[in-house]
N, C-alpha and C positions, 0 to 999 in steps of 0.2 A: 674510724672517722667517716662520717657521710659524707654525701656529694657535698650538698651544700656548703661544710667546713671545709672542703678540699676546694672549691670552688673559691670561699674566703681567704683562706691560705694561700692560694693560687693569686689573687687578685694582688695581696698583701705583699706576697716574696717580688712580684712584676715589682711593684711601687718603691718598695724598696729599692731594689738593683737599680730602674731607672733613675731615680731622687739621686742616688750615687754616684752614676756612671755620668750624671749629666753634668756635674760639675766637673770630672774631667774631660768630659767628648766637648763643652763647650772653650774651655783651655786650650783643648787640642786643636780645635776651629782657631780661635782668634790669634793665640800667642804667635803663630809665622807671623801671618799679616803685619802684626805686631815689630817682630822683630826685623822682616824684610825693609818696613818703612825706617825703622831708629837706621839703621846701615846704611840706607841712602841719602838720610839725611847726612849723616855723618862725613858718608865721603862726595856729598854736594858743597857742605860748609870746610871742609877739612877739619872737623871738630874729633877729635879723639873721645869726647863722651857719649856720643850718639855712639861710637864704636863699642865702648863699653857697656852699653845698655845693652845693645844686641847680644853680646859678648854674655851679659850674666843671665838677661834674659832666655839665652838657648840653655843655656845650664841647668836650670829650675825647667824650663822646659821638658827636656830630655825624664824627668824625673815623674810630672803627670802622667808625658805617654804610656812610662813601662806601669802606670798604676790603674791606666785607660783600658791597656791592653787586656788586663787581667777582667775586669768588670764588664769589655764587650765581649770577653767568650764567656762570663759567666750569661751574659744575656742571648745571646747564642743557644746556649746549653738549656738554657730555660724555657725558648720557645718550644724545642722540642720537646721536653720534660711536663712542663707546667698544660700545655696548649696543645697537644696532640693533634686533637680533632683539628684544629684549626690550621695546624703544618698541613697535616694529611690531604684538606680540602681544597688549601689555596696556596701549601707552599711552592709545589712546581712554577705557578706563575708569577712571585716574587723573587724566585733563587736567582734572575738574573742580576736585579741590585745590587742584592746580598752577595753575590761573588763579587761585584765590581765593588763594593765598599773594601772589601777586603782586596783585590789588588791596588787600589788605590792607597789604603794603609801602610801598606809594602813600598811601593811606589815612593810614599815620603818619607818612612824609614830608611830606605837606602840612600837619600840624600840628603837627609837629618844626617846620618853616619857621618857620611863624606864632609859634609861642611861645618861637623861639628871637628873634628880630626884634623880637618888643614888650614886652621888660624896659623896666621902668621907664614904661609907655606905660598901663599899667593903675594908675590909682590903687585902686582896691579889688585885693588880691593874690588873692582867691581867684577872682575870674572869671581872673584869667590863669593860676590854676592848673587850672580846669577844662579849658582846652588840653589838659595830660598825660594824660585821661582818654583820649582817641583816640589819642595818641601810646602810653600804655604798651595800650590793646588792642591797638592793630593789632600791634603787636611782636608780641603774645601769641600773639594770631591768625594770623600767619604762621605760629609755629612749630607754634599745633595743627595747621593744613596740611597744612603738610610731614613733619610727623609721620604723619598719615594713610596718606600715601604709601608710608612705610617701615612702619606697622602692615600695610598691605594686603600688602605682598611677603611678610610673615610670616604673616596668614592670610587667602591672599586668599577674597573676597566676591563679590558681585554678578553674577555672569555663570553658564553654559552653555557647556560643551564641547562641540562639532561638528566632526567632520570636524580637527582638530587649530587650531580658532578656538573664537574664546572669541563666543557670542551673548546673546539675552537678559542684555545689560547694562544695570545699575542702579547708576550711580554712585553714589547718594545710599545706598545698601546697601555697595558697598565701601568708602566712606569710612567709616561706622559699621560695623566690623569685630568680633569680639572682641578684638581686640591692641590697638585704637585707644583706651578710657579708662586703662588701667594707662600706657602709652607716653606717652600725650598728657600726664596727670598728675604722671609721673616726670620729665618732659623741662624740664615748668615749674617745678617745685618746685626741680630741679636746677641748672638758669639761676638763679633766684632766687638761690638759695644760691650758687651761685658767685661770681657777683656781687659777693653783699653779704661775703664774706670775702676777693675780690681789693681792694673800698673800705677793707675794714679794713684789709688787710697794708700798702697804701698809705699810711695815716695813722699806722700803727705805725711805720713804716720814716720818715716824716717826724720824728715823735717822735723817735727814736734819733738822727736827726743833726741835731738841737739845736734845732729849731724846736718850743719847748713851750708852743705856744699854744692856747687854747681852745678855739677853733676845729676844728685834729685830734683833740683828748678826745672834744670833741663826735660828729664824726664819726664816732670808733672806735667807742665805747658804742653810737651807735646802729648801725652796721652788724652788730658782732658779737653785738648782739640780734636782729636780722633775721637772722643768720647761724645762728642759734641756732633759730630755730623754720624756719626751712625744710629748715633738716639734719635736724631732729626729724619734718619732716611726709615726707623726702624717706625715709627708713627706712621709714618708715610705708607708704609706696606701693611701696615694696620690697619688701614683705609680700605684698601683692597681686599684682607683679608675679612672687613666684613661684607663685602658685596659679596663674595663667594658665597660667604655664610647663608646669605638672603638668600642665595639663589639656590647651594646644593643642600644646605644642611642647615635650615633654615628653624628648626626645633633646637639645634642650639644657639643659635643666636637669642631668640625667644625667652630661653632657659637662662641665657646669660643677663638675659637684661630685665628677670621677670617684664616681660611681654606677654599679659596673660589673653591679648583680645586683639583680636584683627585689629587694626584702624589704620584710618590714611591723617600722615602729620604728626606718626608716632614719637615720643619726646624719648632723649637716654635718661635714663635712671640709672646714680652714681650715688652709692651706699644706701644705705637707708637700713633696717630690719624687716623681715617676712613676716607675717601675723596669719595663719588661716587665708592665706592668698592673698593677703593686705599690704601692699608695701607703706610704712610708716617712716616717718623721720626722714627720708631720700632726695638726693637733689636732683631736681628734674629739669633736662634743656630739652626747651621747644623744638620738633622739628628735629632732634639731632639725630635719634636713630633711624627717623624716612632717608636723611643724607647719609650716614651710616652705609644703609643697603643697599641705596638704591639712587643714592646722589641728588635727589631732589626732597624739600623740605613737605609738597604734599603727597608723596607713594605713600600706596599701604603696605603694608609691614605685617608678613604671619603671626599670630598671635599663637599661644600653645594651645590654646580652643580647639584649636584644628588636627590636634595629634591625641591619640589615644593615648591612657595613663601610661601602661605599660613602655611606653616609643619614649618618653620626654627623661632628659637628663636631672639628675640630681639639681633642685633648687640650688645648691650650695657654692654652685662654679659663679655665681654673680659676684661672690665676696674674691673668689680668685680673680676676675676682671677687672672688680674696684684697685685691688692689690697690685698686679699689673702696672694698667694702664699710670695708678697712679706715682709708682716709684718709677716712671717712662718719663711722666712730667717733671717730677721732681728732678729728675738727674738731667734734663734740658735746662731747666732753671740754674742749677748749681754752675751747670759748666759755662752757661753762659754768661751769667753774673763772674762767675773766675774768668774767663779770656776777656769781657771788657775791663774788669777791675785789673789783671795786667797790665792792660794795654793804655788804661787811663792813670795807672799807679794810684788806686784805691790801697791804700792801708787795712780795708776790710777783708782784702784777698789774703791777707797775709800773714790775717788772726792766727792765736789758736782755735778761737773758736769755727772759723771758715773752713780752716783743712780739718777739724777732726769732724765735720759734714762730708769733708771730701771724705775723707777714709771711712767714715761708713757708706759711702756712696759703692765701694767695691763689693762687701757684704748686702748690700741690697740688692744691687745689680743680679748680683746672684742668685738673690730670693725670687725675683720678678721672671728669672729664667725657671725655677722651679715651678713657681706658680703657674708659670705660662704653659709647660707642657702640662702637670696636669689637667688643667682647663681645656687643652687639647686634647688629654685622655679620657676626662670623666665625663667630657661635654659629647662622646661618642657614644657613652653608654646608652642602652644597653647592649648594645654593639661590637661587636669586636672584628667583624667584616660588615659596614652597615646593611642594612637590609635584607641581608644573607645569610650569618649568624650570631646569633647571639651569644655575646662570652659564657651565661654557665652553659654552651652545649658544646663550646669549644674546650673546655677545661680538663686537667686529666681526674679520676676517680681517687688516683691512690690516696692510701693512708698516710703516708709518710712526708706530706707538705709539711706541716707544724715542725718535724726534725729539719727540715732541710729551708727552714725558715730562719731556726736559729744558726745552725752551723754558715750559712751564708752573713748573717748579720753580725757573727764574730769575725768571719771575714773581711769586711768591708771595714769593721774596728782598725781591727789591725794595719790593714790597707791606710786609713784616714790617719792611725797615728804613725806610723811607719812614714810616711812622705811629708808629715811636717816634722819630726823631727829630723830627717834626713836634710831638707829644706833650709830650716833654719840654723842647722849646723855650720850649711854649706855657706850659707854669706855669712854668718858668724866668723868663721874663721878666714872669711875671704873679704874683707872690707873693699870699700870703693877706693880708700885715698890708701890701701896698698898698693891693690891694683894699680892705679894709673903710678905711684911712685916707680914699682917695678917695669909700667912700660916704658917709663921717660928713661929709665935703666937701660933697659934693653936696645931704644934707640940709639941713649948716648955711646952704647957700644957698638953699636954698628957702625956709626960714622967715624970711631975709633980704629 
C-alpha cells in the first residue's frame, strides 16, 4: 500500500469511528440534562410520570454509555495509530484536555452508578436527584474537552515554532483558543437539542401505535419544548459561529458558501448546483452573509480568490450547511407549530400525520449533528493543525489501514446491532403501564 492509500484509509477509518462515536458522545451530552429536568419536574408537580421518564430514561441511557465508551477508546487508539506524526508534533500540548475528558467521564460514571442504584432508597427525592448534577456536568465537561481539542487543530494556540517543533508550551492558552467558546457552545446546545427531539420522536412514534397514555403526552410536550429552545439557542450560536469563521478561518466560510469573490454586501447562498464555478438554481438573500460575518449588511466578505488552490476546502461542505442549517429550521418550525397547536387545542397536533413529522424529527436531528461535524472536519481541510500541518504529512505510512478499516467497521456493526436489540428488549419487556401499575403497588404496600 502507498502513502497515498494509507493516507485515504487513514482519512476513511477517522470518519468512520467519528460518524459512530457521534451518535453516542451526543446521547451522552444531552440524555442527563435530559433526565435531571423530567425529575424536577416531577417532583415540582408531584407527578409520578415525570418520575418515570427519568426512571426509564437513565436505563437506555446507561446502555449508550457502555457503547460510547468503547468507540472513544477506539478514537483514542486511532490517533495514535492512524496520526503519528501528528500525536508526536502537537500531542504534548493537547494531553491536558484529553486527560481532563477522561476524568471527567469517570467523574459521571461514578454518579451515574450511585444514582442509578438507589431508586427508591432516598425517601426525600430531591437529594437523590441532586446525584444528576455531577452526572449531567461531567457529560457536559467531557464534551467541552474534547471539543477543545478539535477548536485547537482549527486555531491552534499556546506554543512557538523552532527548528520545525513546536516550544514554549502553554497548554492552559491552547485550550482557551479563539475557536474553543463558539465550538464549545454550538456542540452543547446541539447535544441538547438532539436529544430532546430523538425523546420526542420516540414518544410520538409510541403514540401512533396505540399506546395513548399519559405518560408519552407527558413526555412529548415536555421534550419538544426543550426541543424548541435549544434549536432556538443553537441558531443563535450559529451567528456567532460565523463571525468567527470571517475572522479566523475565513476560507471556510467562503467554501461553505461558494463565496468565490471578495465583495462588500455579500448575499447567502442557500442550495443551488456548482457548474465550473457557477453557482446555478441557488437561493440568494441580500446582504445575509456581510451580517453573517461581520453583522452589518455593507462589510466585505473574503472571497476564495484570496487563497491559493491548494489552502481551500472541498467545494462540497456547501451542500453539508444547506443540510444543517436546514433541518435547524425545520425542527424550530415543527416544534413550534406543536407547543401552540397544544396550547391552542389544534387537532393538527395530534394527527398522525403531525407526530410521524415529529418522529422523524429525532432521525434528522441526528443527521444535522453528522453533517454538522463533518462540515467542521472537512471545512479544515487540508489541514489537520491549520497552518502548521497538513493531514497527508500527519498520517501513518503503514500498510495495514485497509485491514484495520474493516475489522473496526465489523466493530461498530456489532456495536450498532447489540445496543438496539439490548434497547428494545428492554422496554419491551418493561412497559409504562406495568411500571407505574407496580409502583402504585409498591406504594399501596407501604402505607400498608
Amino acid at each position: 500500500m502507498g502513502n497515498e492509500e494509507s493516507v485515504y484509509f487513514s482519512r476513511l477509518l477517522t470518519e468512520l469511528t467519528l460518524s459512530f462515536h457521534i451518535i453516542y458522545a451526543t446521547i451522552g451530552v444531552g440524555i442527563p440534562l435530559m433526565i435531571m429536568i423530567a425529575q424536577w419536574v416531577g417532583i415540582k408537580k408531584q407527578d409520578e410520570h415525570y418520575i418515570l421518564l427519568a426512571r426509564r430514561w437513565t436505563r437506555g441511557f446507561v446502555i449508550t454509555v457502555a457503547v460510547g465508551v468503547v468507540t472513544g477508546t477506539a478514537i483514542g487508539l486511532q490517533l495514535s495509530l492512524l496520526w503519528p506524526n501528528f500525536m508526536e508534533m502537537a500531542g504534548h500540548v493537547i494531553s491536558l484536555p484529553l486527560f481532563m475528558e477522561v476524568f471527567a467521564f469517570f467523574f459521571e460514571a461514578i454518579f451515574l452508578g450511585i444514582y442509578l442504584y438507589t431508586w427508591d432508597r432516598f425517601e426525600n427525592q430531591k437529594k437523590h436527584m441532586l446525584l444528576l448534577i455531577p452526572v449531567a456536568a461531567g457529560a457536559s465537561f467531557s464534551a467541552i474537552f474534547i471539543t477543545m481539542v478539535n477548536a485547537f487543530m482549527n486555531v491552534p494556540r499556546g506554543f512557538d515554532i523552532a527548528h520545525g517543533q513546536l516550544v514554549n508550551i502553554n497548554p492552559v492558552l491552547a485550550m482557551f483558543n479563539p475557536a474553543m467558546p463558539s465550538k464549545v457552545a454550538h456542540v452543547l446546545a446541539t447535544s441538547y437539542m438532539t436529544c430532546a427531539f430523538v425523546l420526542a420522536s420516540i414518544g410520538a412514534y409510541r403514540l401512533l401505535k396505540g399506546s395513548n397514555h399519559v405518560y408519552h403526552k407527558k413526555g412529548l410536550f415536555l421534550t419538544m419544548k426543550l426541543g424548541l429552545v435549544f434549536s432556538i439557542t443553537s441558531a443563535v450560536i450559529g451567528d456567532f459561529s460565523g463571525k468567527y469563521l470571517a475572522e479566523y478561518q475565513p476560507e471556510k466560510l467562503a467554501a461553505a458558501e461558494w463565496h468565490f469573490e471578495t465583495e462588500k454586501g455579500a448575499p447567502l447562498i442557500m442550495y443551488g448546483v456548482l457548474e465550473n464555478k457557477e453557482v446555478k438554481y441557488a437561493l440568494k438573500i441580500p446582504y445575509a452573509l456581510s451580517i453573517l460575518a461581520h453583522g452589518t449588511p455593507r462589510a466585505e466578505v473574503i472571497g476564495l480568490n484570496q487563497f491559493s488552490e491548494d489552502e481551500v476546502p472541498p467545494l462540497y461542505i456547501h451542500y453539508l450547511f444547506d443540510l444543517m442549517v436546514t433541518i435547524g429550521m425545520w425542527m424550530i418550525v415543527v416544534s413550534l407549530v406543536f407547543l401552540i397547536g397544544t396550547w391552542r387545542r389544534w387537532r393538527l397536533v395530534s394527527s398522525k400525520s403531525f407526530r410521524w413529522l415529529i418522529v422523524l424529527g429525532g432521525p434528522l436531528s441526528m443527521i444535522a449533528i453528522e453533517v454538522g461535524w463533518w462540515l467542521t472536519e472537512v471545512g479544515r481541510q487540508p489541514w489537520i493543525l491549520r497552518r502548521i500541518m497538513k493531514t497527508t504529512e500527519a498520517a501513518t505510512t503503514s500498510g495495514k489501514v485497509d485491514m484495520m478499516l474493516l475489522l473496526f467497521a465489523g466493530l461498530y456493526l456489532l456495536l450498532a446491532i447489540g445496543s438496539l436489540v439490548v434497547l428494545s428488549r428492554m422496554f419491551r419487556n418493561n412497559s409504562v403501564e406495568q411500571e407505574l401499575a407496580d409502583r402504585t403497588s409498591e406504594k399501596a404496600g407501604d402505607r400498608v
